[in-house]
C-alpha positions in Angstrom: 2.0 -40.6 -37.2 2.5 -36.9 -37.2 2.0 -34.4 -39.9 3.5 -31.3 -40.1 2.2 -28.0 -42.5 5.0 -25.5 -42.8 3.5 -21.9 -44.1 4.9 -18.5 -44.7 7.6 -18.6 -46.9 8.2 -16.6 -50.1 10.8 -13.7 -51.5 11.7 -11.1 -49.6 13.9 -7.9 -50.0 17.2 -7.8 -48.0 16.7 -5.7 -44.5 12.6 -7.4 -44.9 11.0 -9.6 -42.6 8.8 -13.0 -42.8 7.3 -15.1 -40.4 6.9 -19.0 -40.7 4.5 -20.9 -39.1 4.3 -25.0 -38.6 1.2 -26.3 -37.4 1.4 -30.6 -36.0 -1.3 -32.7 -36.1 -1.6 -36.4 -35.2 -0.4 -38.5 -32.7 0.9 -35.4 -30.6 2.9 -36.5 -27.2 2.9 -33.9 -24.2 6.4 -33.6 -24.0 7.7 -32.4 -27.2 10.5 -29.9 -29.0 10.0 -27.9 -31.9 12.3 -26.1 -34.0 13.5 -24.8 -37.8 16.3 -25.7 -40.3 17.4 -25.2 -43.1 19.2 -26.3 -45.9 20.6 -24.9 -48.8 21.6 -26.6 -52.7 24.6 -29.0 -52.0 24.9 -28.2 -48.0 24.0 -30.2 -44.9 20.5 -29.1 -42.8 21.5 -26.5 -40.1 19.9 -25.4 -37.2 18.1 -22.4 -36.6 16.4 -22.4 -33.8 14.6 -24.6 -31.4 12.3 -24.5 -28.6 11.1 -27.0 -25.9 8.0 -27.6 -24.4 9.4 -25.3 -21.4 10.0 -22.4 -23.7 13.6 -22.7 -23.5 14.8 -21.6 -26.7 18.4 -21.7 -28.8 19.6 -20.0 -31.6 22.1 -20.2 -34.5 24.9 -17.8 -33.8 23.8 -16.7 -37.5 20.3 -15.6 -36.5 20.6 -14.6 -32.9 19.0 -10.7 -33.2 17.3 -11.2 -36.0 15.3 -14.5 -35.5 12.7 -15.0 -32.7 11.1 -18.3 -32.3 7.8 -19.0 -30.2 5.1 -21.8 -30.2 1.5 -22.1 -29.4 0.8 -25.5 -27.4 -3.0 -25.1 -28.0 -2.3 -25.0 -31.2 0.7 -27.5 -32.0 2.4 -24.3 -33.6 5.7 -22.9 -34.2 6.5 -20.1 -35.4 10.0 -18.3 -36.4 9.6 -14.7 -37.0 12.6 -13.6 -39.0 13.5 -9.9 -39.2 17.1 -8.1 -41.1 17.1 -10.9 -43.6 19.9 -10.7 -45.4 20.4 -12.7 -49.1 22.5 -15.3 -46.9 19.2 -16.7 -45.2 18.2 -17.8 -48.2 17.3 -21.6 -48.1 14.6 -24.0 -47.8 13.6 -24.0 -44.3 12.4 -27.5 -42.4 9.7 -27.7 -39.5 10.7 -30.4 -37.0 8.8 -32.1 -34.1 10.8 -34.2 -31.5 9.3 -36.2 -29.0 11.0 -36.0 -26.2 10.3 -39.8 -24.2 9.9 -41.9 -27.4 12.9 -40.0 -28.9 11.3 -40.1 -32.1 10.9 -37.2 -34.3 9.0 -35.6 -37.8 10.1 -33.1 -40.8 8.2 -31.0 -42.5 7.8 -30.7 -46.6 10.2 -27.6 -46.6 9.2 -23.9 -47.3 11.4 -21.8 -49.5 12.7 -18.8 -48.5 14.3 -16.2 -50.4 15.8 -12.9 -50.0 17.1 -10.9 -53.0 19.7 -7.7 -52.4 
């Protein structure tokens, strides 16, 4: 089992920045992706941005500029710094953990994010 703790959401002016953190713990494989989504009231969970145990990263056309994702494998932790926010960004953002042999794969609670104009 694998738990993930999402932290650093809250309400932000438009043009502001925020930076999200997701910390794993558990039964944590070697080979793993991380990455953020989010999802808004009545709309499907979208990407934001992922990155693999290699560092190779990818980004929502929405985000690419403004968004910067980066992990800490000492520390099981991704983090998405997110900078020009603008009031569409506003969403719940998910944390998620994919293994990348067992093909099996964790969510976070959700962090809210909001950004007022």
């Amino acid at each position: 089992q694998v738990q993930l703790v999402e932290s650093g959401g809250g309400l932000v002016q438009a043009g502001g920045s925020l930076r999200l953190s997701c910390a794993a713990s558990g039964s944590i494989f070697s080979l793993y992706a991380m990455g953020w989504y989010r999802q808004g009231p009545g709309k499907q969970r979208e990407l934001v941005a992922t990155i693999t145990s290699g560092d190779s990263t990818n980004y929502a056309d929405s985000v690419k500029g403004r968004f910067t994702i980066s992990r800490d494998n000492a520390k099981n932790t991704v983090y998405l710094q997110m900078n020009s926010l603008k009031p569409e960004d506003t969403d719940v953002y998910y944390c998620n953990i994919h293994f990348v042999v067992a093909g099996t794969g964790y969510w976070g609670q959700g962090t809210q994010v909001t950004v007022s104009s």
